[in-house]
C-alpha positions as CSV (number, residue, x, y, z in Angstrom):
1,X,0.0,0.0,0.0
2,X,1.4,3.5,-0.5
3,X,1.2,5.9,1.5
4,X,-1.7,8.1,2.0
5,X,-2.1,10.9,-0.4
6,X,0.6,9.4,-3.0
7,X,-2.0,7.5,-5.1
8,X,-1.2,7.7,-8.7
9,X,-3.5,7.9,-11.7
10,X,-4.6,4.2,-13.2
11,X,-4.2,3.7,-16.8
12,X,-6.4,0.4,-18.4
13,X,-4.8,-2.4,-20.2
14,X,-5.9,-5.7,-22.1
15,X,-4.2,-8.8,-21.9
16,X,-5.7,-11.2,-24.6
17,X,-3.3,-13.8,-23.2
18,X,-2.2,-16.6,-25.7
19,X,-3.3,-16.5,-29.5
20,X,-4.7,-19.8,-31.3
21,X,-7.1,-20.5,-28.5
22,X,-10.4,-20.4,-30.2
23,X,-11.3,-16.5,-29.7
24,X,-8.8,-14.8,-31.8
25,X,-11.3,-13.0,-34.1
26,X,-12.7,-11.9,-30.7
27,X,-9.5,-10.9,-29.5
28,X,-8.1,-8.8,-32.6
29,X,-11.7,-6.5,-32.3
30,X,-11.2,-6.5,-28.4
31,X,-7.9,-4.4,-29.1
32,X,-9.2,-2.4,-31.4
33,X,-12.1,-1.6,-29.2
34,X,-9.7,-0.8,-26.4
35,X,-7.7,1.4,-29.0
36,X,-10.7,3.0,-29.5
37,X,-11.6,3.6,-25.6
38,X,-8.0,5.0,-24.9
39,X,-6.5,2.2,-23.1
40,X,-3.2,2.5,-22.3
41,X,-1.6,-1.0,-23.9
42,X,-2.6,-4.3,-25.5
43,X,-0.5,-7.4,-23.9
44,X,0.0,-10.8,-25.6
45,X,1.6,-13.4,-23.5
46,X,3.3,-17.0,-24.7
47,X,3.7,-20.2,-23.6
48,X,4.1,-23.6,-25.9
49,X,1.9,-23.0,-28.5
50,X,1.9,-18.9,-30.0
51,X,4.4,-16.8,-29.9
52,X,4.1,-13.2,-28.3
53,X,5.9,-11.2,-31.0
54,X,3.8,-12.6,-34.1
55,X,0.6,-11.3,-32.5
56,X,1.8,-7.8,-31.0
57,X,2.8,-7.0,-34.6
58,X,-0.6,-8.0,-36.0
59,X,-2.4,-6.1,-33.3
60,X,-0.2,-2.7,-33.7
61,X,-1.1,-3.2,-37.9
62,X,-4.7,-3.2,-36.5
63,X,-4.6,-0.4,-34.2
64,X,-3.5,3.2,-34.2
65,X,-2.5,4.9,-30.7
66,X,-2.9,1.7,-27.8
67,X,1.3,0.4,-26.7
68,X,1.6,-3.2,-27.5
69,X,3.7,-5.2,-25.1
70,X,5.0,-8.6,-24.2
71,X,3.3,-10.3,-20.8
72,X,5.8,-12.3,-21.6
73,X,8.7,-12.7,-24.1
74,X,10.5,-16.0,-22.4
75,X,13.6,-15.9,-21.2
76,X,14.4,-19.5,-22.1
77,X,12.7,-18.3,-25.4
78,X,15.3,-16.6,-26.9
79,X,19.2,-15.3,-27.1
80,X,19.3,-11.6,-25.0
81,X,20.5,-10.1,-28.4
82,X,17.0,-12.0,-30.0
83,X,14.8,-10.3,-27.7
84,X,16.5,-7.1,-28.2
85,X,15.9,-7.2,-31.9
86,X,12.6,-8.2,-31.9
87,X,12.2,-5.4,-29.8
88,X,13.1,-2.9,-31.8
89,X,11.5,-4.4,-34.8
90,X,8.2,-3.8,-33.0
91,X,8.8,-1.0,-31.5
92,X,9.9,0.2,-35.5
93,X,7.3,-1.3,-36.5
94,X,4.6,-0.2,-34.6
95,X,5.6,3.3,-34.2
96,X,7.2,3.4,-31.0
97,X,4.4,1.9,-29.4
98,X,6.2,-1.1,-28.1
99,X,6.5,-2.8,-24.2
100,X,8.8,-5.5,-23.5
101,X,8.2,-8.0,-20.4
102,X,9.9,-10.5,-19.7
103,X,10.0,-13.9,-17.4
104,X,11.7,-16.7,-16.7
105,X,8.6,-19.2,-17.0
106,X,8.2,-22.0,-15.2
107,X,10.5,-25.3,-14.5
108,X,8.4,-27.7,-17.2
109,X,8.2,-25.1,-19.9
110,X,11.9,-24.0,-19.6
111,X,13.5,-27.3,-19.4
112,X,10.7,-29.3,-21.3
113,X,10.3,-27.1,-24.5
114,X,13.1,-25.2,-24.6
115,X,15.6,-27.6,-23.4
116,X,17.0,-24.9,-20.8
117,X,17.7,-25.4,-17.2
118,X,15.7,-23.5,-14.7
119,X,18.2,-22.2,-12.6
120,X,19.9,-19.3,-10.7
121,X,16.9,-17.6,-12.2
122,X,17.5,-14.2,-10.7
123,X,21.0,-14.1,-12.2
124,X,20.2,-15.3,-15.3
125,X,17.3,-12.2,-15.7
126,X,19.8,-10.2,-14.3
127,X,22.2,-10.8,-17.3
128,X,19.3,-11.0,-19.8
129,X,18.3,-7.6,-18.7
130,X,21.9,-6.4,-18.8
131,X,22.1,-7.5,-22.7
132,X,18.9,-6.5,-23.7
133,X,19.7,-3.0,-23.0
134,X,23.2,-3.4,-23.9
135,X,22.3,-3.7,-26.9
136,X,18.8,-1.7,-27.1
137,X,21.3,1.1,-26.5
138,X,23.3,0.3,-29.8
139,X,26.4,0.0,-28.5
140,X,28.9,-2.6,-29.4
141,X,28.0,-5.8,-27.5
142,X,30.7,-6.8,-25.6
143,X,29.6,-8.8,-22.2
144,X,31.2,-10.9,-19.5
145,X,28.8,-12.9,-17.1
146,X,28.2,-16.1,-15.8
147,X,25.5,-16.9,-18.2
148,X,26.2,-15.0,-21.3
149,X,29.8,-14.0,-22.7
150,X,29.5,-12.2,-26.0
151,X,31.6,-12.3,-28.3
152,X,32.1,-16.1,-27.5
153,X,36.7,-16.0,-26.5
154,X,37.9,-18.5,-28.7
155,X,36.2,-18.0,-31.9
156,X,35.7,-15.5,-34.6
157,X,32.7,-13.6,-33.1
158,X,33.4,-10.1,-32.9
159,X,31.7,-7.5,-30.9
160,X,28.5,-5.9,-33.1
161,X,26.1,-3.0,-32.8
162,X,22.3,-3.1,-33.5
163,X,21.2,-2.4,-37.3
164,X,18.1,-1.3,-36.3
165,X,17.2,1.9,-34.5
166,X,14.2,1.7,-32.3
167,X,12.1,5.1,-32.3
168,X,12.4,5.6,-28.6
169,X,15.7,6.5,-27.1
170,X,14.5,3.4,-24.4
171,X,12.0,0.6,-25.0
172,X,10.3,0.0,-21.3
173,X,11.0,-3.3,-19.8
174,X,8.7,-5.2,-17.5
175,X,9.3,-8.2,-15.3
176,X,6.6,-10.7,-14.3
177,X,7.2,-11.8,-10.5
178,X,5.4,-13.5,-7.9
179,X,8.0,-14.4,-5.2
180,X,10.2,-11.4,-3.5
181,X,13.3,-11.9,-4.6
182,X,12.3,-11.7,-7.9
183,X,10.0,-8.8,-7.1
184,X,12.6,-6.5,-5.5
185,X,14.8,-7.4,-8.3
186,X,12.0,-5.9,-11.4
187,X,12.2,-3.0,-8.5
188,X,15.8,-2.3,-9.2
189,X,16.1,-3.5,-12.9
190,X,12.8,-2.6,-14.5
191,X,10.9,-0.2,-15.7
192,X,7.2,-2.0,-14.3
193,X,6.1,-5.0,-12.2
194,X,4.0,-7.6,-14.7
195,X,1.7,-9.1,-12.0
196,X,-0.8,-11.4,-11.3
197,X,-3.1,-12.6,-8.2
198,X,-2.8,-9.1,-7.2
199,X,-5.3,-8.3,-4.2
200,X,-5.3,-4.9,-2.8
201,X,-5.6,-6.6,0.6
202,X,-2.9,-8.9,0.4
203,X,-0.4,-6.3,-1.7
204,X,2.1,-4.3,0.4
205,X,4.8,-7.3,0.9
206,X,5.0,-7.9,-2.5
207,X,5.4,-4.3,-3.3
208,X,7.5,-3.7,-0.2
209,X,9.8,-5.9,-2.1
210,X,9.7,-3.7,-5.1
211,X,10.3,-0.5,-3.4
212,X,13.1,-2.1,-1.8
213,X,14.8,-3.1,-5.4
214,X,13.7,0.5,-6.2
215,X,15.9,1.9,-3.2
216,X,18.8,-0.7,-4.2
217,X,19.0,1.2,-7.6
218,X,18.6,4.6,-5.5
219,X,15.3,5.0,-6.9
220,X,11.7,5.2,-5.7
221,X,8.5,4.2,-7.0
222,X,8.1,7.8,-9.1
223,X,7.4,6.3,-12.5
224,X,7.5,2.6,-11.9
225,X,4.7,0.7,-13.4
226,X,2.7,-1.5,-11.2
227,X,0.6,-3.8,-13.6
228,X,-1.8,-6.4,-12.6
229,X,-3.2,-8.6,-14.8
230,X,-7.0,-9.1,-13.5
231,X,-9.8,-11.1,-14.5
232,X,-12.9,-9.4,-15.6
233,X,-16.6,-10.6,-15.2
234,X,-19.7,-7.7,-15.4
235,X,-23.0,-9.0,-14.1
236,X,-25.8,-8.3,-10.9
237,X,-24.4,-10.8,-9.0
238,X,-20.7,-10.8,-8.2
239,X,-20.9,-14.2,-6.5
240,X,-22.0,-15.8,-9.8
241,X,-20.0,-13.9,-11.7
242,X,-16.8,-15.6,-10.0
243,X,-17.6,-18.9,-11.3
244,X,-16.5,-17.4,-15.1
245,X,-12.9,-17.0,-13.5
246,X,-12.7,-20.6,-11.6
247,X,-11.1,-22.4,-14.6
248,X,-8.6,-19.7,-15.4
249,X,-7.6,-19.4,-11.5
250,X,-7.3,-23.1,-11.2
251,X,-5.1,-24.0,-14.1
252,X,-2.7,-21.6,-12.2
253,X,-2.8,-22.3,-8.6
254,X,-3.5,-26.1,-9.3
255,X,-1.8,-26.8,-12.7
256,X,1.0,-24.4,-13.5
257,X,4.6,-26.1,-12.6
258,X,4.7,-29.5,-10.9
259,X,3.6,-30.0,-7.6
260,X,6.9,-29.1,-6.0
261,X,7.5,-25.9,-7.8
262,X,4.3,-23.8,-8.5
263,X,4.8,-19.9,-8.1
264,X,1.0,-19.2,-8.1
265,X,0.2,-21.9,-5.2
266,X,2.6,-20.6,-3.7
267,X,1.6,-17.0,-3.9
268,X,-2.1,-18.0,-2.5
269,X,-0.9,-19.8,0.4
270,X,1.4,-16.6,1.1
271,X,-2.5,-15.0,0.4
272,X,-3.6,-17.2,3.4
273,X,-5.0,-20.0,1.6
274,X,-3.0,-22.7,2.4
275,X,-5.0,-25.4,2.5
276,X,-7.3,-24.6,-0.2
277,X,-4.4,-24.1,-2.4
278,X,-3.4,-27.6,-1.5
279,X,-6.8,-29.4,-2.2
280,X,-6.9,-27.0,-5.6
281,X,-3.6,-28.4,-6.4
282,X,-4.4,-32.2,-5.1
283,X,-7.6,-32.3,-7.1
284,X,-5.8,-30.7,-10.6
285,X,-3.1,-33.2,-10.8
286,X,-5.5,-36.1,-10.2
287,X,-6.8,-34.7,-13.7
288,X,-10.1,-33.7,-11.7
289,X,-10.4,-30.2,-13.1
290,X,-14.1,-29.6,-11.8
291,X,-13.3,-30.6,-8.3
292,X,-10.1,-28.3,-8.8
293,X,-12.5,-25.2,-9.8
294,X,-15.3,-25.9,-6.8
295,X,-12.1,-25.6,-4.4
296,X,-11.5,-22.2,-5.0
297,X,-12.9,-20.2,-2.7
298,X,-15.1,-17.5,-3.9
299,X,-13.1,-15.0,-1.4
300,X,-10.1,-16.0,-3.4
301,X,-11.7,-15.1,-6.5
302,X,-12.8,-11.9,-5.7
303,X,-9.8,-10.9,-4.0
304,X,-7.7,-10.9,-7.5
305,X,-10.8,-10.4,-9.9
306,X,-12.9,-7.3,-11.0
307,X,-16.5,-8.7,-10.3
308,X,-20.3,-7.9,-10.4
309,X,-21.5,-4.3,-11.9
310,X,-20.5,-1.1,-12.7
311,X,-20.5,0.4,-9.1
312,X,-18.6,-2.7,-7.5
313,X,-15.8,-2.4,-9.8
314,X,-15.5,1.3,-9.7
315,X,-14.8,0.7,-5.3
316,X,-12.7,-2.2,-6.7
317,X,-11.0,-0.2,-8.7
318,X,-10.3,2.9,-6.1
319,X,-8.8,0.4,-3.8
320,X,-6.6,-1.1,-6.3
321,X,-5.7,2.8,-6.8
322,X,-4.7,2.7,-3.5
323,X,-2.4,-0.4,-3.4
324,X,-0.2,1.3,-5.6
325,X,-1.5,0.1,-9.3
326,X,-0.7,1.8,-12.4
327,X,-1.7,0.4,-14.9
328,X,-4.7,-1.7,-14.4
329,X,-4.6,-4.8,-17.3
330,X,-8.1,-6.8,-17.7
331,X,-8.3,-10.2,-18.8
332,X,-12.1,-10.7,-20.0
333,X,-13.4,-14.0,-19.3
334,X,-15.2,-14.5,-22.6
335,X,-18.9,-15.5,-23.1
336,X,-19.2,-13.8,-26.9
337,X,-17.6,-10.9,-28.5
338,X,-20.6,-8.9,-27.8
339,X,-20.1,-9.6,-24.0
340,X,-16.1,-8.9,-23.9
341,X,-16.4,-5.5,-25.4
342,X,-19.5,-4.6,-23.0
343,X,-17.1,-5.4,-20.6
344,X,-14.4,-3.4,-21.6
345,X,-16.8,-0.4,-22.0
346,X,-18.0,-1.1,-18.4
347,X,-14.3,-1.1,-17.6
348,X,-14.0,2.2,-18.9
349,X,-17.1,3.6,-17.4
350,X,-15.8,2.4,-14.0
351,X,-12.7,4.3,-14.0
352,X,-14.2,7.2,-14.8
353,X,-16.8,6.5,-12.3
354,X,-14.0,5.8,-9.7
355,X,-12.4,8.7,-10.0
356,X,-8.8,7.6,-10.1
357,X,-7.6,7.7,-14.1
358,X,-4.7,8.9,-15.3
């Protein structure tokens, strides 16, 4: 929570999350229609199936002022000097309109897709990061770490400079993190926090450990972007509108990693729901995804979720205001096209309503 009287305007995102998943007609109008209501930025994320960087360069062709950024380019994904020119392709592309975030995934995906260990992950984003702006900045790319030497010593690689000038002077990076090592570190290597499960209730560790990798870098938290990604239902009843978000929220806290190394349990036991995060968890990996969903508790849900009508998620969004969030990112759970942009026009409506926009 900040402190009183520092709350900073809220900007409103979209996350369409990944492409190929049976709404992507849906999702290309969803960005236009938040292009059209002002929204701050369009997100595309990736796992094993799209790719982020394909889709953010369809949406900017398709929309005019909206940023278009990255939740997330994998780490694992890609070479630092990759990512960097793929970022300022888009960002040439698009207009200068371009967002990077980045992660380090998850155990399963790293090691079982890309064939790269998962570990010393906070060094390894360290280094990335280091790169990526290395060579964002166009200057000859000469580094010496524990992950990534360039050029390679005993070869013919020379040192090389980026071809391609990006039309800002800095491309803003974002990390996503749940735990608080990796959340002080976005604090004191990034330009904005990619997160997730964000509750305005259960928010001032995480972003205590921020602030504190803000202060590291001598910095505070003027001009840091604090971006939640949270699910979006409209509807009378709130309570019933939860049950839209119970298969997203259980794939996560029940399904995403192994049962040893989940992030998102993890963060909801640190949320004090320990042992319904466990039964979640227990019920997903027996493959019984219904059971999985009924664990959830509906507090839960709400907690991280923009819920019910207009009026409820204008107070929703004044508190979130509060905790510190910047830039507000909405993940419509889909019914129809019709529905999703209703709901982002609600969205809109809200803010204003709420009194707290940028």
């Amino acid at each position: 929570m900040l402190p009183a009287g520092s709350v900073r305007g809220v900007r409103l995102g979209l996350n369409l999350g990944y492409w190929g998943a049976g709404n992507d007609a849906a999702n290309l109008e969803l960005a236009r229609e938040a292009d059209r209501l002002g929204f701050s930025v369009v997100w595309a994320a990736e796992a094993y199936g799209s790719d982020a960087a394909t889709v953010l360069a369809w949406v900017a062709a398709q929309t005019e002022r909206v940023d278009v950024g990255s939740a997330i380019f994998q780490i694992p994904a890609r070479t630092p000097a990759m990512a960097a020119m793929t970022a300022a392709t888009l960002d040439t592309l698009s207009g200068g309109r371009f967002r990077m975030g980045l992660g380090v995934s998850g155990p399963q995906v790293s090691e079982g897709w890309h064939g790269v260990r998962f570990d010393k992950p906070l060094s390894r984003t360290r280094e990335y990061v280091d790169v990526v702006t290395k060579a964002l900045r166009r200057e000859r790319l000469s580094y010496q770490g524990q992950h990534h030497v360039l050029p390679l010593p005993d070869g013919p690689g020379k040192a090389l400079t980026l071809t391609v000038h990006p039309v800002r002077e800095r491309i803003p990076i974002y990390l996503a993190a749940v735990g608080p090592k990796n959340l002080e570190l976005a604090g004191e290597i990034a330009d904005g926090w990619l997160g997730v499960f964000f509750s305005p209730e259960h928010s001032a560790d995480s972003l205590a450990a921020v602030a504190a990798g803000r202060a590291k870098a001598g910095r505070t938290m003027e001009g840091f972007d604090v971006v939640p990604t949270v699910p979006l239902v409209v509807g009378d009843d709130w309570s019933t509108a939860a049950d839209s978000v119970r298969g997203y929220a259980a794939l996560y806290v029940g399904g995403m990693g192994s049962r040893q190394k989940n992030f998102y349990n993890d963060l909801a036991v640190r949320m004090g729901f320990a042992a319904e995060a466990a039964e979640v968890q227990d019920k997903f990996l027996a493959r019984d995804h219904a059971g999985a969903m009924a664990a959830l508790p509906v507090e839960f849900l709400d907690a991280t979720s923009l819920l019910g009508p207009k009026p409820r998620i204008a107070e929703k969004m004044q508190a979130l205001a509060a905790a510190g969030v910047t830039t507000l990112t909405l993940s419509p759970m889909l019914q129809d096209l019709e529905q999703g942009v209703a709901a982002l026009r609600t969205a809109a409506e809200a803010l204003d309503l709420a009194g707290v926009g940028s």
